[in-house]
N, C-alpha and C positions, 0 to 999 in steps of 0.2 A: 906342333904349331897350333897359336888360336883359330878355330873358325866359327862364326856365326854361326853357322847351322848347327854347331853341338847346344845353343839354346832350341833350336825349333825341334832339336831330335828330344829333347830333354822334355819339351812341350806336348810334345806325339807322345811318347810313353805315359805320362801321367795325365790325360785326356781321357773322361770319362767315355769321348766317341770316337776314341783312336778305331783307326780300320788299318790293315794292311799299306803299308808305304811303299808306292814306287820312287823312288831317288832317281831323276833321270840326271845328264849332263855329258859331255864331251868327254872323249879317253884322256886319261892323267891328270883329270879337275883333285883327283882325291876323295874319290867316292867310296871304294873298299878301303881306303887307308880310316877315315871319319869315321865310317859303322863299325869296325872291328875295335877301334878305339876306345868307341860309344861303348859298345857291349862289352867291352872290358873292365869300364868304370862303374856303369849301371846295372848291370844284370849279372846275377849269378855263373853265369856260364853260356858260351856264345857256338851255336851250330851254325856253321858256313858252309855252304855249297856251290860250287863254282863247274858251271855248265860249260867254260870253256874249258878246264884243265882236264876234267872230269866229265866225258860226252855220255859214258855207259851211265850219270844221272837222268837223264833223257829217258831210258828205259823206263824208269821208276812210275814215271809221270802219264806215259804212255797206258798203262796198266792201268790206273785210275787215279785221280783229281779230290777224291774225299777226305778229308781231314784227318778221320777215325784210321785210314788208310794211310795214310802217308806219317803220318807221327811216326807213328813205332817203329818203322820202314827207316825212315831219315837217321832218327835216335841210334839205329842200328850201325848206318853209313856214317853217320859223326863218330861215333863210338861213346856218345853219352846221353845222359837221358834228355829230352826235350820234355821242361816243366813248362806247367801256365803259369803265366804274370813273369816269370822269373828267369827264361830261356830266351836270348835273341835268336832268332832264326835269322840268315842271310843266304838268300837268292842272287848268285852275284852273277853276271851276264848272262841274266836270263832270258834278251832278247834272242838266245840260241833255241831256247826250249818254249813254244810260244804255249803250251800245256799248262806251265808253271805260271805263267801270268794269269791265266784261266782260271786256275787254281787257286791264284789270291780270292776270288769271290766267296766262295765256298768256305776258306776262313772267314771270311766276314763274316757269313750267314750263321754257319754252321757252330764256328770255335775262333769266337772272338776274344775269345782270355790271351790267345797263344799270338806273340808278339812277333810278325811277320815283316820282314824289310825285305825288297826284289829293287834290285842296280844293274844297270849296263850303260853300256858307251852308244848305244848306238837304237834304244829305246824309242825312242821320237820316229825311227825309220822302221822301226818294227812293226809298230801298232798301226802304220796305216796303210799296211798289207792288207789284199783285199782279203785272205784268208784263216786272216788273224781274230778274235776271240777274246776283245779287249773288256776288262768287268768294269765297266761303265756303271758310275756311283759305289762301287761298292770298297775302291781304294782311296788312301788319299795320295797326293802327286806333289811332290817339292824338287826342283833343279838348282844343282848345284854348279856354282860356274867358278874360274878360275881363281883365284886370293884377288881382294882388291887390296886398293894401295893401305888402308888401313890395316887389312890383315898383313902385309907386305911388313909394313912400322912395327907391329906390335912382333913379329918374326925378328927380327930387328933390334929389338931392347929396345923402342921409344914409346912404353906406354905413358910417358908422362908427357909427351912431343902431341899423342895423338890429341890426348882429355886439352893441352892447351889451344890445339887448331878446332876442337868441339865449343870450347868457349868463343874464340875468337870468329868462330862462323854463326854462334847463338847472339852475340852481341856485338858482330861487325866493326871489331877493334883491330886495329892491326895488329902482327905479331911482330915482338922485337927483331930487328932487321936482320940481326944472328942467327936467331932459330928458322925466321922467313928462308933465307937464302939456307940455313943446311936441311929444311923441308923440299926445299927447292932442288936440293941435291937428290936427296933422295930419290924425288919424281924422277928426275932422270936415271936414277940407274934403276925403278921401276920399267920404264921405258925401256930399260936392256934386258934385262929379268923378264919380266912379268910377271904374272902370279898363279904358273905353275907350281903347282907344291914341290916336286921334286928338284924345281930350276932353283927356287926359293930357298931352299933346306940347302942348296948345294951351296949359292950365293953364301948366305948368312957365317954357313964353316968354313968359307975357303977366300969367298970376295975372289975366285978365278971366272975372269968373264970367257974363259976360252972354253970352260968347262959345262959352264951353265948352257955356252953356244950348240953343244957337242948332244946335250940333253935335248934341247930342241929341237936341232935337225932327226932324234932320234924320232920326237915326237909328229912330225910334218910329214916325216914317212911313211909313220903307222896309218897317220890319217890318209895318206894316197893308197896302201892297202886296201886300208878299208872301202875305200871306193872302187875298187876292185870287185872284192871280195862279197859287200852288201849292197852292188848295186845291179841294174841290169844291163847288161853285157853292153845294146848300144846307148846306153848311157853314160858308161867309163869316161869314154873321150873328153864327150862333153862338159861333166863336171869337172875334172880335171882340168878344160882351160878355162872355166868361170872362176874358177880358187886361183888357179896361177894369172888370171885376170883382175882379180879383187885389187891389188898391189898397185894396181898400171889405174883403177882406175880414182884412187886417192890420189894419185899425183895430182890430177888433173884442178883444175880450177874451181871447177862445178863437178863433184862429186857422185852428183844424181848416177844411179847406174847405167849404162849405154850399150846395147846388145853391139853397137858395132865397132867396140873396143874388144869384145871377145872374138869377131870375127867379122872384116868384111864384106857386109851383108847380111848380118846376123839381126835375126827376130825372134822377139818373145818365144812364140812357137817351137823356134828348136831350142831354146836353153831354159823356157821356163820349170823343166821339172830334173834339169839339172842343180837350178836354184834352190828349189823346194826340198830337196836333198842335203844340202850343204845347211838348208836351216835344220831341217827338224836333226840332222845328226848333230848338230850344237855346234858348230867346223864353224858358222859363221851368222851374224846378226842382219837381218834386214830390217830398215827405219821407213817407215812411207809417208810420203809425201799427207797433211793435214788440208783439203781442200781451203778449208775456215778455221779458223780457234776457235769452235765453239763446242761446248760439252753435247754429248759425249763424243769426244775425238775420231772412236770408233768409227761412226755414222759419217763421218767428213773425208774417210781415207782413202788414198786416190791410188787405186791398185797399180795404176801403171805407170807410178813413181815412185821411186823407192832407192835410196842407199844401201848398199850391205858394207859390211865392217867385218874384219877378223874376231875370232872370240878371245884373242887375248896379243895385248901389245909386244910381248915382248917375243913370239912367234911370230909375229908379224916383220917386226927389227931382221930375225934370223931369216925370213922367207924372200927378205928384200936383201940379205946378204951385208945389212950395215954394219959396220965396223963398231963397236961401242964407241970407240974416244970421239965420234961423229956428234952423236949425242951427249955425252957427258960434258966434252967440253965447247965453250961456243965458237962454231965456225958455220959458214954460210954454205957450205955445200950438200944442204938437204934444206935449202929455204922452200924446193917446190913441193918439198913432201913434208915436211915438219907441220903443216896447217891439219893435213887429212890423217896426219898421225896423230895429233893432237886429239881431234873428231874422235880416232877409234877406240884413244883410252879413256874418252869422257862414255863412249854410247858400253863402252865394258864396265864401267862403273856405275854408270845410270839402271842398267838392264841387272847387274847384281845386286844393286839398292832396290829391286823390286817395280823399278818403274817402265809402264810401258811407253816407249819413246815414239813421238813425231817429229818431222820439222816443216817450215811452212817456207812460201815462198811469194815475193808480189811482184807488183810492178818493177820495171827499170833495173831488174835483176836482181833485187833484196831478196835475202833469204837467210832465217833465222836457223841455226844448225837443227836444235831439240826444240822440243818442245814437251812438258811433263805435265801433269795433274799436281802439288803438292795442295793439301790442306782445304780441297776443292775446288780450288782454284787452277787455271792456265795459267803455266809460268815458262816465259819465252828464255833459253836460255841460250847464248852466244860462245863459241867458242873461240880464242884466240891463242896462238902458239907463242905470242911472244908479250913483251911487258904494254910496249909502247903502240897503244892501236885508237884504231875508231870503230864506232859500232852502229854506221849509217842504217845497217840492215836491223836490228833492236830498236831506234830510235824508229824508222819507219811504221814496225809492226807496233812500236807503243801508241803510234797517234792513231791508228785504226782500230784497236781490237781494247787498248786503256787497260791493262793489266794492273793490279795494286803495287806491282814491282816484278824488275827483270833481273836477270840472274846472267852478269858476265864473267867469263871464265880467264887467265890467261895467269903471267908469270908476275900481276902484281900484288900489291900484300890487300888485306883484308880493306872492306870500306863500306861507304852506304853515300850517294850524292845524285840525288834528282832521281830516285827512285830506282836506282843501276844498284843492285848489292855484286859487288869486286869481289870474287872470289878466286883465289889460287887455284891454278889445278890439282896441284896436290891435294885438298880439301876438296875435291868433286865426290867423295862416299859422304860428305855432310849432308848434300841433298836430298 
């Protein structure tokens, strides 16, 4: 299957200032599936090391960190030779062996010919151990997140479906009402799916929604392991009801997060570093509240408002136990939740488009879902779950802050009318 990042892998290798790559991103995004791939197309021959399958790796590292050292040593345990320029090397959950991340600097420094890639699941949670040994400037850093809906299409056979919704969002035409509505389809059984690779691969050979289901509850379990497993002891519980919290608090109206839907009585204080958890392991997206629109966004963020979202919709579908035919075909018994669903596959496509997301909020209850950077400009954008809507809260934020144009989302076809660009949601990776 196509992914985007086999242009950024393809960009890092032939980079006169390539350094050492950490690949971070969530268990089952397809992180070891993409670099063994990579290395198989581009490079002579690929040395993989895998810190969970293989712990007696750990020893190696233990012993020393030099470059001059570690070659030969490796070359030995692949059982082939490690060339420069020509050898991929793979590190893969290497947030087991915190040595080996160490270790990427000393490639930098030392033996920068030799083409060095380190991946794990749960990276983000590693590095901000206090006893961790992280080489600050000397790697470079790319995450990788689920398939968006375009990678989903071109999985699919629609790469001609896609290039037509890339025009039709470049020049704000509508798409003829056939290919609209089975784009439209699509989105929904994305919404079943998601864009797990292996939910995705399974989907595309079978179209068995019961199978793909059976994949993700695979996946929802691993991720409770791991909270087990990578967390600290009195902190289990707790993260565990903020994730099984997330779900309950998308239904709700107002989105914002509320410590006393996970518990209450519940305050920041006991759940904030259950949160902070659930972000840096990639499990889940926090949006914060944008005091003002005004550049840079950063400087206006309002720490103690914030949205979090799943990292991928269609785990989200399985964690809430919905049935597919709920979604695919139209019936009113997920109108409370179909708004905040909608939200979580826009802020999953927004955040794998690269952009860092806000939303803002005013007087009399307006509140605009996102809020992005494109082309240097603040561009408010509104989410909607269904065709037929208003958009009191976008209209509000236009007469205060005068954007060159807003950007509304929902189930209608393409447009451009008093300064609103109508986009489908299916076309939210256009952004």
């Amino acid at each position: 299957m196509e992914r985007k990042m086999t242009k950024y892998l393809l960009e890092w290798k032939n980079s006169p200032y390539r350094k050492p790559l950490i690949l971070q991103g969530a268990r089952q995004v397809g992180k070891t599936y993409i670099l063994l791939e990579f290395g198989k197309k581009h490079y002579e021959n690929v040395a993989y090391f895998n810190f969970e399958t293989n712990p007696n790796l750990i020893k190696t590292f233990d012993e020393s960190i030099e470059p001059s050292y570690l070659v030969p040593l490796l070359s030995r345990i692949a059982g082939q030779t490690i060339i420069r320029e020509k050898t991929l090397v793979i590190f893969d959950e290497v947030q087991l062996c915190e040595r080996a991340l160490t270790a990427l600097k000393y490639f930098c420094e030392q033996a920068p010919e030799y083409h060095v890639i380190a991946c794990g699941s749960l990276l983000g949670v590693a590095v901000n151990r206090k006893q961790f040994s992280f080489p600050v400037g000397k790697v470079d850093m790319k995450t990788l997140y689920p398939m968006d809906m375009e990678e989903f299409l071109l999985a699919c056979g629609e790469a001609e479906l896609v290039e037509r919704i890339k025009d039709c969002f470049t020049h704000n035409t509508p798409m003829p009402t056939a290919l609209h509505e089975t784009a439209m389809n699509y989105y929904r059984q994305y919404q079943v799916v998601g864009g797990m690779p292996d939910c995705v691969s399974k989907f595309v050979e079978t179209h068995d929604y019961i199978l793909v289901r059976h994949i993700q509850e695979t996946i929802l379990a691993a991720y409770l392991n791991d909270m087990s497993k990578y967390n600290k002891e009195n902190e289990i519980k707790k993260t565990r009801l903020v994730y099984d919290n997330i779900t309950v608090q998308l239904s709700k109206k107002n989105t914002r997060f509320q410590y006393k839907l996970v518990k209450k009585g519940g305050r920041a204080s006991e759940f904030e570093n259950a949160i902070e958890w659930l972000v840096l392991s990639g499990i889940v997206s926090r949006i914060y509240r944008a005091e003002q629109a005004k550049k840079p966004l950063e400087n206006y963020r309002d720490i103690d408002a914030f949205k979090t979202y799943v990292s991928d919709v269609g785990l989200l579908c399985a964690k809430k136990e919905i049935i597919p035919e709920d979604i695919l075909y139209p019936t009113h018994d997920l109108d409370d939740f179909k708004g905040g669903m909608a939200e979580n596959y826009v802020c999953n496509q927004l955040i794998a488009g690269g952009h860092s997301c806000y939303y803002w909020t005013g007087d009399h209850g307006y509140e605009v879902d996102f809020l992005v950077q494109l082309d240097g400009a603040i561009i408010p954008i509104e989410v909607k779950a269904a065709e037929h809507t208003q958009a009191k809260s976008l209209n509000a934020y236009r007469k205060i802050y005068q954007p060159s144009y807003a950007i509304k989302l929902s189930g209608k076809n393409f447009g451009m009318e008093e300064g609103q660009k109508a986009v489908p949601l299916y076309a939210t990776f256009c952004i």
